[in-house]
Backbone as a chain_set.jsonl record, in Angstrom:
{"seq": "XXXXXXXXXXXXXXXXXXXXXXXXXXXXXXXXXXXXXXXXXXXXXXXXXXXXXXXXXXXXXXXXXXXXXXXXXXXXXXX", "coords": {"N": [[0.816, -1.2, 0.0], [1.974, 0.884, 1.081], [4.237, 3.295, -0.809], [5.076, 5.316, -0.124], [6.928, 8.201, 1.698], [5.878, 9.812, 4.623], [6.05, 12.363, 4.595], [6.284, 12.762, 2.142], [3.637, 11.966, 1.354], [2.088, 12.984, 3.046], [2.481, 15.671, 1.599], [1.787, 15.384, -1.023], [-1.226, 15.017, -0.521], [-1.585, 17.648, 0.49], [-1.317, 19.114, -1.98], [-3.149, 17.926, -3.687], [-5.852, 18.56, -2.005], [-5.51, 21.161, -2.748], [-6.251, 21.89, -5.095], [-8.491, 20.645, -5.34], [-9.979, 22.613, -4.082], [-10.248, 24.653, -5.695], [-11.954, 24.442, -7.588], [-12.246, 24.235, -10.579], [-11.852, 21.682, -11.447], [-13.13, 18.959, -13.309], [-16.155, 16.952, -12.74], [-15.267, 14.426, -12.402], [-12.756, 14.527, -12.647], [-12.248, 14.947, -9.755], [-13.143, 13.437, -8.443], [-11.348, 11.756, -8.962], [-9.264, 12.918, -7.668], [-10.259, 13.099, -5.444], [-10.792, 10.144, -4.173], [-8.004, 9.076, -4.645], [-7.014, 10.663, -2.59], [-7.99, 9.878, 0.268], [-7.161, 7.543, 0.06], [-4.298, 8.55, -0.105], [-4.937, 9.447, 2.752], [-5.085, 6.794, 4.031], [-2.8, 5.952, 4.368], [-0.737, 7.881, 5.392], [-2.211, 7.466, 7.999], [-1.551, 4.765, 8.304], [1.085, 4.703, 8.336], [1.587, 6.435, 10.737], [0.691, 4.938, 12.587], [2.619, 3.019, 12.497], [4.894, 4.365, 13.472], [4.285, 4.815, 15.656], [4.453, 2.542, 17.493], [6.785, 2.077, 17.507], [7.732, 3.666, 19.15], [9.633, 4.287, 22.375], [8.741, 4.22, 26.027], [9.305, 5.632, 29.065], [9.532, 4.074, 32.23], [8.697, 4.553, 35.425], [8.72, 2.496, 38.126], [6.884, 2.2, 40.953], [9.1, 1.02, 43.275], [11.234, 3.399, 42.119], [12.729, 2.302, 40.175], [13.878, 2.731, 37.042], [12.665, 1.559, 33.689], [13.093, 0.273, 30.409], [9.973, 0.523, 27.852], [8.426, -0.935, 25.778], [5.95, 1.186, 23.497], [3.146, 0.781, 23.74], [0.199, 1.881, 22.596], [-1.229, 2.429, 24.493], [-2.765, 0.841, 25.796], [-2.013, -0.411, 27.943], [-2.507, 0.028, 31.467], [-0.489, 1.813, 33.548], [1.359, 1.29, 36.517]], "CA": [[0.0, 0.0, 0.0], [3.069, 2.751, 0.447], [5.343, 3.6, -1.343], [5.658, 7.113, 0.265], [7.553, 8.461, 3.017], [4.769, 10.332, 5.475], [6.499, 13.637, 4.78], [5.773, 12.995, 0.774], [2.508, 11.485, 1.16], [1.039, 14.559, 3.19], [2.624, 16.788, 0.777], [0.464, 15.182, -2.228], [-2.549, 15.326, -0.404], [-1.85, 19.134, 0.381], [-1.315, 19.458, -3.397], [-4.961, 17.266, -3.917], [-6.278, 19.567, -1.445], [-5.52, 22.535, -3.538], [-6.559, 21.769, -6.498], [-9.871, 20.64, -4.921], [-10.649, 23.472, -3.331], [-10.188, 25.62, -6.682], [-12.424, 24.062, -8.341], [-12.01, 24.103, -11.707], [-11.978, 20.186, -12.274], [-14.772, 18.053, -14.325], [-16.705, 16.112, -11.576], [-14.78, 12.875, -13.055], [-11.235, 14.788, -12.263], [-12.198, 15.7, -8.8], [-13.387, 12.537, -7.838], [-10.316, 10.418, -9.064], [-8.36, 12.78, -7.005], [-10.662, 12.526, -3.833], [-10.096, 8.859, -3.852], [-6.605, 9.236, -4.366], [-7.024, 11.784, -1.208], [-8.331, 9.08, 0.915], [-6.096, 6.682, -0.185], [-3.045, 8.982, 1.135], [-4.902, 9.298, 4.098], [-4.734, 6.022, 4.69], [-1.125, 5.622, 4.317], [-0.543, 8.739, 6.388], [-2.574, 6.811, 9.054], [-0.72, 3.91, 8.81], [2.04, 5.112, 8.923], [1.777, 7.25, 12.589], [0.473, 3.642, 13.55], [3.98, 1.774, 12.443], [5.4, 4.636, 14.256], [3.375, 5.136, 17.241], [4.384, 0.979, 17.389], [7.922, 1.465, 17.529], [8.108, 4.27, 20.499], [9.746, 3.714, 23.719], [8.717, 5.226, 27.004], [10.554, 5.18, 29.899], [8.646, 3.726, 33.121], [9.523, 4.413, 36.603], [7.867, 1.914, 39.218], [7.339, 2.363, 42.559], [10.176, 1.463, 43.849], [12.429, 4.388, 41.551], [13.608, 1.835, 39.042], [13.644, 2.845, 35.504], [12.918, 0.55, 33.387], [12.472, 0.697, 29.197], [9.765, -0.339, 27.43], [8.177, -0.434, 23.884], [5.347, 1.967, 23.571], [1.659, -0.251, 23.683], [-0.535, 2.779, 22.339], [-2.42, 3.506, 26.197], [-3.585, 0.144, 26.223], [-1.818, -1.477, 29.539], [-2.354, 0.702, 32.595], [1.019, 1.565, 33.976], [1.152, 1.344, 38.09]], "C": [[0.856, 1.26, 0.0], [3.96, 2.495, -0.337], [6.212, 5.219, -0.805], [6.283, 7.111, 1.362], [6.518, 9.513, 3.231], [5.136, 11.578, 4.842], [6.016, 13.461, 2.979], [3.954, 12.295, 0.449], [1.266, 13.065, 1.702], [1.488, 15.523, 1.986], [1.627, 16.507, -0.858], [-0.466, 15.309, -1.895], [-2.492, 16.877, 0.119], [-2.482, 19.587, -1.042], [-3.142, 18.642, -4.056], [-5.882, 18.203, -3.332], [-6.582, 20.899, -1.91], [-6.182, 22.695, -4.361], [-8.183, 21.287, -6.423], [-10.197, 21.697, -4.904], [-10.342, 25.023, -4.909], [-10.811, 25.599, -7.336], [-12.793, 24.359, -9.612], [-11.81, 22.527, -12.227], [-13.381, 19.689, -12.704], [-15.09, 17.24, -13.075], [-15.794, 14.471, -11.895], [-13.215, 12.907, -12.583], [-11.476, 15.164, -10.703], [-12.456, 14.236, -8.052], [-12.26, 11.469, -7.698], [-9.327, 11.131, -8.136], [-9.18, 12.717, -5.555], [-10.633, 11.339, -3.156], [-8.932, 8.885, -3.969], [-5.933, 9.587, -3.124], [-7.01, 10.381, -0.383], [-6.917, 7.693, 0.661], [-4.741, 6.9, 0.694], [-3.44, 9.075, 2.866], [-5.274, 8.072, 4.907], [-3.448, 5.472, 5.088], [-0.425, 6.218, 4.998], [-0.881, 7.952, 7.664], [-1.578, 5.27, 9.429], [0.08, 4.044, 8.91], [2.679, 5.424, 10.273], [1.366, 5.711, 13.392], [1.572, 3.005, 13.559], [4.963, 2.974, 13.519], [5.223, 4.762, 15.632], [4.054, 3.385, 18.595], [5.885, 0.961, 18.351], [8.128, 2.667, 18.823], [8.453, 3.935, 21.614], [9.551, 4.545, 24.859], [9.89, 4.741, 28.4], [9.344, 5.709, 31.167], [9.556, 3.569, 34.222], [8.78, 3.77, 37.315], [8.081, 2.361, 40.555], [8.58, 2.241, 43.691], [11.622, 2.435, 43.385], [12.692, 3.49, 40.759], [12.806, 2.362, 37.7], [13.93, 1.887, 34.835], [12.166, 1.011, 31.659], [11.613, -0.23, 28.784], [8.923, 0.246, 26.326], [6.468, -0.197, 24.563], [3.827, 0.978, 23.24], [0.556, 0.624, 23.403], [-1.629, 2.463, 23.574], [-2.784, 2.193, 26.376], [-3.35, -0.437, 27.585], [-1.774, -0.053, 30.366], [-0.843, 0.475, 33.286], [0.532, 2.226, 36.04], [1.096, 0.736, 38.967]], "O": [[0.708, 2.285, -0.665], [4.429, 1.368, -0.493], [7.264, 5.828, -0.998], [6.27, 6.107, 2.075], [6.168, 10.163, 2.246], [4.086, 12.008, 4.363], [5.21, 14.335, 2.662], [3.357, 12.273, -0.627], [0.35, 13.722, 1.206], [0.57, 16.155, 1.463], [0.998, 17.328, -1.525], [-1.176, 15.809, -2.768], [-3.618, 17.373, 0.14], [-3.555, 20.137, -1.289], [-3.972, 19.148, -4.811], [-6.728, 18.696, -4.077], [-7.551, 21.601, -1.623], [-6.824, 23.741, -4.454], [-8.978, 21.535, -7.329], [-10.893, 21.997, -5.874], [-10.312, 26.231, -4.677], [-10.78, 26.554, -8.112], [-13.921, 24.846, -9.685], [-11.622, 22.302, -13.422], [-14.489, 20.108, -12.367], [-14.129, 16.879, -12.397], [-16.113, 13.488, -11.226], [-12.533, 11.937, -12.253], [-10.568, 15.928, -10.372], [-11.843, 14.04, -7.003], [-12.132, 10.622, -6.814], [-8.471, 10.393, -7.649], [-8.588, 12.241, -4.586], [-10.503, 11.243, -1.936], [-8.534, 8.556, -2.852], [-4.874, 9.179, -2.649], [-5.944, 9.766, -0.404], [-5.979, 7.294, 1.351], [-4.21, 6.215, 1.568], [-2.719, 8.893, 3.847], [-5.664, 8.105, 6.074], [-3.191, 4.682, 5.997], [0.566, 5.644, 5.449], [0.051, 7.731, 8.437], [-1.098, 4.891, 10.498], [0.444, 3.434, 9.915], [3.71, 5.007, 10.799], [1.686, 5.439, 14.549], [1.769, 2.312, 14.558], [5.73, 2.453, 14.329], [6.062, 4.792, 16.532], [4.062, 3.244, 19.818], [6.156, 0.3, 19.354], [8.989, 2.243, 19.594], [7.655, 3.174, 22.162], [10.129, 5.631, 24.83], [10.798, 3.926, 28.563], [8.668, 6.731, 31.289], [10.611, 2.936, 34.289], [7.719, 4.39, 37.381], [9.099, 2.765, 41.117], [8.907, 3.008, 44.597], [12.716, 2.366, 43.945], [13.393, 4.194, 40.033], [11.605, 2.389, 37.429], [14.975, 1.247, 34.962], [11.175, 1.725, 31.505], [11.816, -1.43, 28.963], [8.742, 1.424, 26.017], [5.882, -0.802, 25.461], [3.799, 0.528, 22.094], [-0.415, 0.204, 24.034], [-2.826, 2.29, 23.342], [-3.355, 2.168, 27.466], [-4.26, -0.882, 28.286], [-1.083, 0.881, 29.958], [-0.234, -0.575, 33.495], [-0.196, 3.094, 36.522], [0.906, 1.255, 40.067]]}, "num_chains": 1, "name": "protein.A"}
């Protein structure tokens, strides 16, 4: 599904964005790029998810030890 790097994927859907909102396309050109749109913003999304994935926080327990560990997007209660 990518081929983009996040930083070139938002920048095409800016550029989709634009060109929407100017409207001057044929209902046929506006639509192939609004799916296109969607498209990047799924790739954008997955993306912040492969990164969100790979984050590490850094957990202190009760008794002061620090201890590392890979980032579980909120799901385990830490305490």
């Amino acid at each position: 599904m990518t081929g983009y790097k996040y930083e070139e994927a938002i920048n095409k859907l800016e550029e989709i964005t634009r060109r929407l909102e100017k409207g001057d396309l044929t209902l046929e050109e506006a639509l192939t790029l609004f799916e296109e749109g969607i498209n990047l913003t799924k790739i954008c999304s997955k993306i912040l998810d492969e990164a969100e994935g790979k984050i590490e926080i850094l957990v202190k327990d009760l008794n002061g030890n620090i201890s590392l560990k890979e980032f579980n997007g909120g799901s385990e209660e830490i305490g």
